[in-house]
C-alpha positions in Angstrom: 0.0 0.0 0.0 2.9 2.6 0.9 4.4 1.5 -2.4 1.1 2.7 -3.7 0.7 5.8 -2.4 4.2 6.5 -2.9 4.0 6.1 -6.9 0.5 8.3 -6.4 2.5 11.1 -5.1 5.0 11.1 -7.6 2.6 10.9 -10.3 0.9 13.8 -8.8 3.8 15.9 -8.5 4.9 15.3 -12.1 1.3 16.1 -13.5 1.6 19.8 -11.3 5.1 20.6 -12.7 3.5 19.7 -16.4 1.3 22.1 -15.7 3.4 24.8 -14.1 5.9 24.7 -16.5 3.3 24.1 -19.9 2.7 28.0 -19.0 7.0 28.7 -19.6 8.3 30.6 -22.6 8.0 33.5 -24.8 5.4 34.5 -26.8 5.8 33.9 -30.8 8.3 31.3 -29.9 6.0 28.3 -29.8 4.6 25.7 -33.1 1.5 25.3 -30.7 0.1 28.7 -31.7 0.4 29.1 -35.4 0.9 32.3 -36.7 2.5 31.9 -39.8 1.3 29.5 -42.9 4.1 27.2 -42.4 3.6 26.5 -39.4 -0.2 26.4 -39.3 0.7 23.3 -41.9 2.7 21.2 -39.3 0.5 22.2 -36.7 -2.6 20.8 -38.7 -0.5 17.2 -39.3 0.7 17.2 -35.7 -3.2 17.4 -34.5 -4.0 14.7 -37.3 -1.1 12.9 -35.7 -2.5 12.9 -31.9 -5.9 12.2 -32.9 -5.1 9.2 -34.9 -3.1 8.1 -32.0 -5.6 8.7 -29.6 -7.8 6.4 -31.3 -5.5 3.5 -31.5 -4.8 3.7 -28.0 -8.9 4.2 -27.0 -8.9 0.6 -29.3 -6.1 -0.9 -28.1 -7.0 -0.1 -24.1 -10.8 -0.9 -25.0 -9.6 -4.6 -26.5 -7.2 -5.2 -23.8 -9.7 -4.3 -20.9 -12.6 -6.6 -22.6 -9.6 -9.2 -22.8 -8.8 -9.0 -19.6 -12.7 -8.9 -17.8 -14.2 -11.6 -20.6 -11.4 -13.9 -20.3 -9.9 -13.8 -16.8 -9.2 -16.8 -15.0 -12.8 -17.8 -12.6 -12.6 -20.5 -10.1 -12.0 -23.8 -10.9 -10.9 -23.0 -14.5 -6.8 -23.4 -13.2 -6.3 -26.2 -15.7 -8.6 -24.5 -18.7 -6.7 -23.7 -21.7 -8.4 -21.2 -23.9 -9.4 -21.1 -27.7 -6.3 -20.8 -29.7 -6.6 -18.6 -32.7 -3.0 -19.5 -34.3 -3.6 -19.0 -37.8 -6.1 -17.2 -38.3 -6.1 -15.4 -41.3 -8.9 -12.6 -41.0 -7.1 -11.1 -37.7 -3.6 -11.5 -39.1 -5.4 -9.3 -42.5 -7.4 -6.9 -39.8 -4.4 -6.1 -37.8 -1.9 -5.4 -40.9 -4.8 -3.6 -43.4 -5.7 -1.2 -40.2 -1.9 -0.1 -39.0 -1.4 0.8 -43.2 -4.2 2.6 -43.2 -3.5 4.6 -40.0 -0.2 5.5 -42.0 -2.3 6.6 -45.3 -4.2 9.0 -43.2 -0.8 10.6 -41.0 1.4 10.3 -44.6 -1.3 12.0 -47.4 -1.6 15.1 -45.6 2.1 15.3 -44.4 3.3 14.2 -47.9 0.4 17.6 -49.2 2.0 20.1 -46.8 5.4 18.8 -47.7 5.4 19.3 -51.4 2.9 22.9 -51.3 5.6 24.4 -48.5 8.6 23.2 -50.9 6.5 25.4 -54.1 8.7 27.9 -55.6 6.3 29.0 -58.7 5.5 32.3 -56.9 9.1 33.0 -56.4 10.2 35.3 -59.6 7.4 37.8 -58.3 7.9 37.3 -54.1 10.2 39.2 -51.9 13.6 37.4 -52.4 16.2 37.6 -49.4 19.5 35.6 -49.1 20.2 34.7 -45.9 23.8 33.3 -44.3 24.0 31.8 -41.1 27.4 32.4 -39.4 28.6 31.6 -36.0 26.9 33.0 -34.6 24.6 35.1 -36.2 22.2 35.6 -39.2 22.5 38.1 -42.4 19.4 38.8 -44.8 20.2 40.1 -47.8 17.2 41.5 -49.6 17.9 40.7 -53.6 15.8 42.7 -55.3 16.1 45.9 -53.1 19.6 45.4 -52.9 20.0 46.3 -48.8 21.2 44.2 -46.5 20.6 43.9 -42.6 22.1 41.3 -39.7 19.8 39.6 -36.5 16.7 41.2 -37.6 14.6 40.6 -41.2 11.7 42.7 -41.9 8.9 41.4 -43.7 5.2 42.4 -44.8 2.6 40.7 -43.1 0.1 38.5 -45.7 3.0 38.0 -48.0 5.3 35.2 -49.3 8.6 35.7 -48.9 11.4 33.3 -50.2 14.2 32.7 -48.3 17.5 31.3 -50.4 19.6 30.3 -47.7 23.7 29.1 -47.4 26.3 29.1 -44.4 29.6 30.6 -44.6 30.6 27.7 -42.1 29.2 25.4 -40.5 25.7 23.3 -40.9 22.9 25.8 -39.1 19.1 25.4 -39.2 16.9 28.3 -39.6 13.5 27.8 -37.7 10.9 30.6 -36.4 8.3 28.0 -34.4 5.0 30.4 -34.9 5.7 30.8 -38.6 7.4 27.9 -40.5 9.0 25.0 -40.2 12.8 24.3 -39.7 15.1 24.0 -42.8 18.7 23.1 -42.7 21.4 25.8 -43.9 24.4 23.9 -44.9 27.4 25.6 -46.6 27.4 23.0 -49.7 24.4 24.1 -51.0 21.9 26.7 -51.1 18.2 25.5 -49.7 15.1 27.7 -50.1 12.2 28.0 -48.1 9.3 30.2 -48.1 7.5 32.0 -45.0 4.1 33.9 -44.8 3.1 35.2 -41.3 -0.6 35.8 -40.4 0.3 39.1 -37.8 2.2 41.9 -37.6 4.8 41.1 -34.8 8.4 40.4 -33.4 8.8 36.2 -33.9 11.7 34.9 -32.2 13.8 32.8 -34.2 16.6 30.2 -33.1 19.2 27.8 -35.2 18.2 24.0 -34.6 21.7 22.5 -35.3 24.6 22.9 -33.1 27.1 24.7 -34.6 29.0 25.4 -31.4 29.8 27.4 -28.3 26.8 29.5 -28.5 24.6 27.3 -30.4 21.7 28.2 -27.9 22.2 31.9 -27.8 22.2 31.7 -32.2 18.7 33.8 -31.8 17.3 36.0 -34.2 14.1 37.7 -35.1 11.5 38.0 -37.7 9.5 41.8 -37.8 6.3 41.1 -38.9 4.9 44.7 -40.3 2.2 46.4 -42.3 2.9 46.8 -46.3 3.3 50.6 -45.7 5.8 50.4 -42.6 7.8 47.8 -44.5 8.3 50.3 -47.7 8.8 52.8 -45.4 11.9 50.5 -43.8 13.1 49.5 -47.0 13.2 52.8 -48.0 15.1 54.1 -45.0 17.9 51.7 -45.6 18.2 52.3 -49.1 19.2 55.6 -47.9 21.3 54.9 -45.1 24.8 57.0 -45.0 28.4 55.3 -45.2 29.2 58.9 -44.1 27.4 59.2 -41.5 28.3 62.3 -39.0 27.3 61.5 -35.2 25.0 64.3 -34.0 26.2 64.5 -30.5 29.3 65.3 -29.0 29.9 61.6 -27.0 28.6 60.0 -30.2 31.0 61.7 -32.3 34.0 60.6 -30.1 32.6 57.3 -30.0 32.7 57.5 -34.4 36.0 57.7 -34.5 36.5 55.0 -32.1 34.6 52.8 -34.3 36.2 53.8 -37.2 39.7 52.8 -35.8 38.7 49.8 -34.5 35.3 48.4 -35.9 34.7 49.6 -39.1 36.8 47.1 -41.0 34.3 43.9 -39.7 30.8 46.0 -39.0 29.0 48.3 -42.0 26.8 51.1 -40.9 25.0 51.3 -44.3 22.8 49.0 -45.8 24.2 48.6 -49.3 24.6 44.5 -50.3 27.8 45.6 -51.7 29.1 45.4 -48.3 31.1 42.2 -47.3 29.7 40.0 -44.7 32.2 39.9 -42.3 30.4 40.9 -39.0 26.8 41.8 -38.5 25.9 44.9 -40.5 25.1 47.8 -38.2 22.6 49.7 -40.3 19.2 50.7 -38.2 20.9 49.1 -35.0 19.4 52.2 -33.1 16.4 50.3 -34.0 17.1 46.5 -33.1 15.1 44.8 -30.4 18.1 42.8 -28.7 22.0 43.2 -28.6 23.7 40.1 -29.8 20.1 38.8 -30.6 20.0 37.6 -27.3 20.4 40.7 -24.3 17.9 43.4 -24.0 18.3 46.6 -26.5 19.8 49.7 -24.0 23.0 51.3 -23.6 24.6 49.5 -20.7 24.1 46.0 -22.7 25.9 47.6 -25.8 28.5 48.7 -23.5 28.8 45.3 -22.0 29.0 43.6 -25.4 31.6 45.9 -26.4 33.6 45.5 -23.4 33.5 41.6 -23.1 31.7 39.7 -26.0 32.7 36.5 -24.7 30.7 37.2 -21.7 27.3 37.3 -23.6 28.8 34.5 -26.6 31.4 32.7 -26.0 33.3 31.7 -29.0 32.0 34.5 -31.2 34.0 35.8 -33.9 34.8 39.2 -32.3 36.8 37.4 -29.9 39.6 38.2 -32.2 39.3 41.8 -32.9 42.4 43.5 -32.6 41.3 46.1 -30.0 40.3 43.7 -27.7 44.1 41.6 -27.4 45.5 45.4 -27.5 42.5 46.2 -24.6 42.6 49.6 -26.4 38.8 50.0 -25.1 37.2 50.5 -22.1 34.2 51.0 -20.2 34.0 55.0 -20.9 35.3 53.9 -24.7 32.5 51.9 -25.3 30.1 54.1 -23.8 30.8 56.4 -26.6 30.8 53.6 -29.2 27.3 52.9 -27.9 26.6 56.3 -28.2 27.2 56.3 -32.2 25.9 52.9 -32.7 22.3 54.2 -31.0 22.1 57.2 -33.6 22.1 54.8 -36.1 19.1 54.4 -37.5 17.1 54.0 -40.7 13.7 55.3 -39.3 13.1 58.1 -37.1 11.3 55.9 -34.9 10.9 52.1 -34.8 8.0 50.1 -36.5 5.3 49.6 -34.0 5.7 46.2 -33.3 9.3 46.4 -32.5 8.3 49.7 -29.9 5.7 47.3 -28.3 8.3 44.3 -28.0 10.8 47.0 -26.4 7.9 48.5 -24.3 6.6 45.0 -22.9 11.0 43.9 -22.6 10.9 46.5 -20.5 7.7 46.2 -18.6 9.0 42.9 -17.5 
């Protein structure tokens, strides 16, 4: 009976923490609320997958109860053998036709999903971007507006957007949970995916293959926006400044700083002529996270600056020459920070990323 009780508890105890911790995470970080076409696909399979096993275990349970009630063992039936059904051809057909077409009904719709989220025929006439995963970070390269952007891609809401994407290193997998599904990005060959979200938003993004030290902190994010606020973005890059002038005094310090030590890696303009060498800078005044994983503010900047391998270990600024030379400090990089938040594409941010940075910091 203790044994009992005991196994009661623990059941008890793990059925609480499943429901504690079911209410963990962040919001447009999860496949169970589709927001996206993509991912509205695998959640429609994964429902025809639990329903179909539901069933077979109602059956099976059903059968093995009945079995067990009809055909249990009644006093003074110690020496009765049962009826043997060796043989018998109609359950040996029943038990091998139904199991097949269990798999016909999970394998047409996954085999549907699989072919219409692999369709390219809108592609010529869809928003094209390039994307190159790189330890570790992301760059989107926009093809036909000819900007490119790092940690953050921008697309209109309601509208296909094909993704064409390649690693400069080692195999990385692109996956944003309430959009799409995942696809691999390997540096042998270029796959291509397309996305389509439902809502304007901020969807967190995350790379689903280690690649790494900070394989887990490889985050990113998609900016879900209205057709008019994404013109208005693309727009505003075209037209960002290699020349940029800092307005303020700290920020103009803080210029030449970067100019001696980080403008041979990191871009402040948004042409695709750029090489990709470290994330491009262009609208950072506007990003929603530092390193795609701390919150957007000064001191994080600072800290980032200061000691990347802190916040990602094994990131490739770990080499940057003014780090071994230790050339910057903390009031150094508080003027770097200074620059990098003046740059910007858009006066102010899109409105979802203002209410992700409003509810950041409301929390």
């Amino acid at each position: 009976m203790k044994d009992w009780m005991g196994k009661i508890r623990t059941l008890s105890l793990f059925s609480f923490l499943v429901i504690i911790l079911s209410a963990c995470g962040k919001d447009n970080l999860t496949a169970l609320v589709p927001k996206g076409y993509g991912a509205e696909q695998s959640f429609n399979v994964i429902i025809i997958s639990i329903l179909v096993m539901i069933v077979v275990f109602v059956v099976v349970m059903a059968i093995y109860l009945y079995v067990i009630l009809k055909f249990r063992q009644r006093k003074g039936q110690e020496d009765h053998i049962p009826k043997q059904t060796e043989g018998n051809k109609t359950l040996e057909m029943v038990w091998t036709v139904i199991p097949i077409l269990l798999l016909i009904i999970i394998a047409v719709p996954t085999i549907v999903s699989t072919y219409d989220l692999a369709d390219e025929s809108e592609k010529e006439n869809s928003i094209n971007v390039n994307v190159t995963g790189l330890q570790f970070w992301w760059n989107f390269e926009y093809a036909n507006e000819e900007i490119q952007t790092s940690q953050e891609l921008y697309i209109p809401v309601d509208e296909r957007i094909y993704l064409n994407m390649m690693s400069s290193d080692v195999i990385h997998s692109f996956w944003v949970p309430s959009i799409s599904g995942k696809m691999d990005v390997s540096p042998e060959n270029e796959n291509t995916m397309y996305i389509e979200a439902f809502e304007e938003g901020v969807y967190w993004g995350k790379c689903t293959e280690f690649c790494g030290d900070s394989h887990s902190l490889m985050d990113f994010k998609i900016v879900v926006v209205s057709q008019e606020e994404y013109d208005q973005w693309v727009n505003g890059m075209e037209n960002t400044d290699p020349e940029y002038t800092a307005e303020a005094a700290t920020a103009q310090e803080g210029q030449e700083l970067f100019e001696n030590s980080c403008i041979s890696c990191h871009a402040i303009d948004a042409s695709a002529n750029n090489p990709v060498v470290g994330p491009n800078l262009a609208d950072f005044g506007n990003r929603t996270k530092v390193g795609g994983v701390r919150d957007f503010s000064k001191e994080e900047i600072v800290s980032w600056i200061v000691d990347p391998a802190e916040i990602k270990p094994g990131n490739g600024m770990l080499d940057a020459p003014y780090l071994e030379e230790n050339s910057i400090g903390q009031e150094e990089a508080e003027k770097i920070a200074d620059f990098l938040m003046e740059l910007k594409a858009t006066d102010e941010p899109v409105d979802s990323v203002q209410q992700f940075k409003d509810e950041a910091n409301d929390n």
